[in-house]
C-alpha positions as CSV (number, residue, x, y, z in Angstrom):
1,X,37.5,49.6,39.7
2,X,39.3,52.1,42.0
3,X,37.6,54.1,44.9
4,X,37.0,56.9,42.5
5,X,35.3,55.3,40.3
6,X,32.9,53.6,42.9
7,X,31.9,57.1,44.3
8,X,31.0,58.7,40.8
9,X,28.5,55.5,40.2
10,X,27.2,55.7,43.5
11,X,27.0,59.8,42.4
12,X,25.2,58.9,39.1
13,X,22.7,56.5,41.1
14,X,21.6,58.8,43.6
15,X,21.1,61.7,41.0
16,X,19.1,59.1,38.9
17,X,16.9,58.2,42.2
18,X,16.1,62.0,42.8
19,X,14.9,62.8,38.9
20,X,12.8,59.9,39.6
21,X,11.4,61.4,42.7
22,X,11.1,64.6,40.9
23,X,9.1,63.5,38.0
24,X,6.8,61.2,40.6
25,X,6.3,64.3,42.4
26,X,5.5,66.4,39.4
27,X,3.1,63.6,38.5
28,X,1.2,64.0,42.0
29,X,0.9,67.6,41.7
30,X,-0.1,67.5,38.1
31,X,-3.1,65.1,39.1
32,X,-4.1,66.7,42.7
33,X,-4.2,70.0,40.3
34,X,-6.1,68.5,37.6
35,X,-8.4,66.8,40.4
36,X,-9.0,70.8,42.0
37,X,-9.8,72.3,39.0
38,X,-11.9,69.6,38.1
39,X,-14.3,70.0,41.5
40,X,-14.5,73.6,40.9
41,X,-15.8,73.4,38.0
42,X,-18.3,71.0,39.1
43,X,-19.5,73.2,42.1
44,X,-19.5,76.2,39.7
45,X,-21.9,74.4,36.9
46,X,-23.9,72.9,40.1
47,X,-24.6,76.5,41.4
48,X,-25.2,77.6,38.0
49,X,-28.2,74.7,37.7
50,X,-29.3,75.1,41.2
51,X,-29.7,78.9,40.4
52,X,-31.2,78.3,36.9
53,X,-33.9,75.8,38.3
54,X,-34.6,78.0,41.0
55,X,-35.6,80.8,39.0
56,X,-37.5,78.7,36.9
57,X,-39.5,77.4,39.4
58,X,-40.3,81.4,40.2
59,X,-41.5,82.2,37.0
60,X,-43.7,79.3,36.8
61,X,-45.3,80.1,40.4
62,X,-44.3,76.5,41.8
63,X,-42.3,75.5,44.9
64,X,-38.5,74.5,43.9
65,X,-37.7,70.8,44.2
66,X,-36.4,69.2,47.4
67,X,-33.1,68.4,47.4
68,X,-31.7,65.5,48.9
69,X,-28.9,64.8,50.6
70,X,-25.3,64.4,49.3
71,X,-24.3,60.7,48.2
72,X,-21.6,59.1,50.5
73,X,-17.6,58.9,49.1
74,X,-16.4,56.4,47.9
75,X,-12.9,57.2,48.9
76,X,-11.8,57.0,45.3
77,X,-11.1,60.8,44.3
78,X,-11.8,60.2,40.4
79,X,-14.5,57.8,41.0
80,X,-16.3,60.5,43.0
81,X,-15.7,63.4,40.0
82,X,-16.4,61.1,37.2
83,X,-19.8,60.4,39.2
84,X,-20.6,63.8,40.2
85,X,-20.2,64.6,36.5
86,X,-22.6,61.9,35.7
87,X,-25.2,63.6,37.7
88,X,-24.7,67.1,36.6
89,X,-25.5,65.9,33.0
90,X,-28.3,64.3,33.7
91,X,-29.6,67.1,35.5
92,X,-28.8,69.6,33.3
93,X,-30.8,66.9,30.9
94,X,-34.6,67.0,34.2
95,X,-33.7,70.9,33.9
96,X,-33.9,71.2,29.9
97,X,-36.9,68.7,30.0
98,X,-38.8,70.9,32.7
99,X,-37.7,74.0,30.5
100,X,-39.7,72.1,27.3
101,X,-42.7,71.5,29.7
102,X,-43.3,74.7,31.4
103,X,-44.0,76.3,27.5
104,X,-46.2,73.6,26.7
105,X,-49.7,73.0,28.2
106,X,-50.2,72.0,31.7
107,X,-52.4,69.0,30.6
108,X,-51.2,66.6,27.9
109,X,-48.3,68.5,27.5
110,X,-46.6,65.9,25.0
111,X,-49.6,66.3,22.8
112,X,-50.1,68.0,19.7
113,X,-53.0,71.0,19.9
114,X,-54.6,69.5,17.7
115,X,-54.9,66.4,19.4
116,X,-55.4,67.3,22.6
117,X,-58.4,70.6,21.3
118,X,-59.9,67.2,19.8
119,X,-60.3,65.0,22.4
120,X,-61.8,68.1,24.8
121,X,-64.1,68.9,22.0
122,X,-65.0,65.3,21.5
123,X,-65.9,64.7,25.8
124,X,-68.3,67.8,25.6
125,X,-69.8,66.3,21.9
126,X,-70.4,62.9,23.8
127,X,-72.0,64.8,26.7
128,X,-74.3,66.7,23.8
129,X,-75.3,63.7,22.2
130,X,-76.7,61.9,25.2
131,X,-78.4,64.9,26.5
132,X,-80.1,65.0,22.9
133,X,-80.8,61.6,22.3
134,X,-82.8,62.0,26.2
135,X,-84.8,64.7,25.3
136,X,-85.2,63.4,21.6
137,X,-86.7,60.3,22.9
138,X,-88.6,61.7,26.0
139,X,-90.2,64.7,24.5
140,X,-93.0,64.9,22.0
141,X,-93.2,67.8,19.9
142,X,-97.4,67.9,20.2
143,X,-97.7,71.1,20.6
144,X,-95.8,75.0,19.2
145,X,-94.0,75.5,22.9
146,X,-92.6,72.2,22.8
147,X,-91.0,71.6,19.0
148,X,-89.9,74.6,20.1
149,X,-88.2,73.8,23.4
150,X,-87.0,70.4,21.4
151,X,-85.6,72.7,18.9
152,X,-83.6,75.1,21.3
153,X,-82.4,71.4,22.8
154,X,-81.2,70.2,19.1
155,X,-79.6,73.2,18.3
156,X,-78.6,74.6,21.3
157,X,-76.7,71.5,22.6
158,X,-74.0,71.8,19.9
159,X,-73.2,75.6,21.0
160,X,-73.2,75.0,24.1
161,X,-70.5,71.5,23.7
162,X,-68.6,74.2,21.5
163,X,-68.3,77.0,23.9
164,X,-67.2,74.9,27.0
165,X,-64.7,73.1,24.7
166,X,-63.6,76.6,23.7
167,X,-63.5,77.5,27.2
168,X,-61.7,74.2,28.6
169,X,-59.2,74.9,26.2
170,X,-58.3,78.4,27.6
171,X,-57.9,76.8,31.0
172,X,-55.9,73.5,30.2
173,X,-53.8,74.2,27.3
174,X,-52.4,77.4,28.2
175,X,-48.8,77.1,29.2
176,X,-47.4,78.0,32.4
177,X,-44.5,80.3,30.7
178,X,-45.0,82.2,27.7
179,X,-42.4,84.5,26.2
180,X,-44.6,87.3,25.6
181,X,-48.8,88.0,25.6
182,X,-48.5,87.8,21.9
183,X,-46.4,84.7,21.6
184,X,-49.1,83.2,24.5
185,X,-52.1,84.0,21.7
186,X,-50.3,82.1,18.9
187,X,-49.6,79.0,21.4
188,X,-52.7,78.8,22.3
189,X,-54.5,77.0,19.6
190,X,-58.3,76.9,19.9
191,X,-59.0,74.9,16.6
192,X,-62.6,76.1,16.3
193,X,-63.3,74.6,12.9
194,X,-62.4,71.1,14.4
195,X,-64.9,72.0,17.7
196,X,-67.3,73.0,15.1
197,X,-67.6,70.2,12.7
198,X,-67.6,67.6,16.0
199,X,-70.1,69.5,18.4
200,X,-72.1,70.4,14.8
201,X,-71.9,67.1,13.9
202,X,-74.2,65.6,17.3
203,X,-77.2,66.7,15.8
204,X,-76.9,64.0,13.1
205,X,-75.7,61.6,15.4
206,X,-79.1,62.0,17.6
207,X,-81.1,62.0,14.7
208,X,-79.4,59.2,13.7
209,X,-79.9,57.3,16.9
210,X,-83.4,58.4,17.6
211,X,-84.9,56.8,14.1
212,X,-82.7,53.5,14.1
């Protein structure tokens, strides 16, 4: 092989070993790229939450959570993103949950209204009972003033179990948010022939109780 011919080799490996540098380069700037525009979208859709559970916590009249401080780096650039990504979701997944809860009522929000309208009806029908069953078996009805007093207690009781129910439910199931006043009516769900039937119903419960 003569001179020439060693210098055009030597030519062809050197423009070999600069494509190679080329495309390695292109590579790295393809990545650090990708790698950017990755963490900007991350800090955009982080300011987006931050300003979306912000103004949630406005509207429902309560202080914003606290946030806490950054985690540390790892050092490992696409560790860090595919972490930070992790956390965004499950965010975004506290922030739609909080969203669910703050149209729902404040106390047993998970429950249906019927449900919960029944157990509040059925606290204030326990109360009832007892308080007839007392009188039932500590009153004698000898004379007109007292069957009537014993009376008022029998009847009375019942509305009186009903309207607190009714009003306990306008004070613990209404939710914190509400789309409209009208949409705030329909959500809240009294179920006053359920409170009616289980307050109504104490009277032949203590009846029942007094002559076992």
């Amino acid at each position: 092989m003569s001179a020439f011919d060693d210098y055009l080799a030597q030519l062809r490996r050197l423009d070999e070993a600069r494509r190679t540098a080329d495309e390695a380069a292109a590579r790295t700037a393809t990545a650090a790229e990708s790698l950017g525009q990755r963490t900007a979208r991350l800090a955009e859709h982080a300011a987006a939450q931050r300003t979306a559970v912000d103004d949630l916590a406005r509207a429902a009249r309560t202080a914003p959570p606290q946030r806490g401080a950054a985690p540390p780096l790892s050092g490992d650039p696409m560790a860090d993103i595919a972490a930070a990504e992790a956390d965004l979701r499950t965010a975004a997944t506290a922030l739609e949950e909080a969203r669910f809860l703050a149209h729902r009522a404040p106390w047993l929000p998970r429950w249906r209204a019927d449900e919960r309208n029944g157990l509040i009806y059925g606290l204030f029908a326990l109360v009832c009972v007892v308080v007839q069953l007392f009188v039932l078996r500590n009153l004698r009805a000898d004379d007109t003033l007292s069957a009537i007093f014993l009376a008022a207690v029998l009847i009375g009781c019942p509305l009186g179990a009903f309207g607190l129910g009714w009003l306990t439910i306008g004070v613990v199931a209404r939710p914190k948010l509400s789309r409209s006043a009208r949409d705030e009516e329909q959500r809240l769900e009294r179920n006053y022939r359920l409170g009616l039937v289980v307050c109504g119903s104490t009277l032949i419960v203590a009846c029942m109780g007094f002559f076992s």
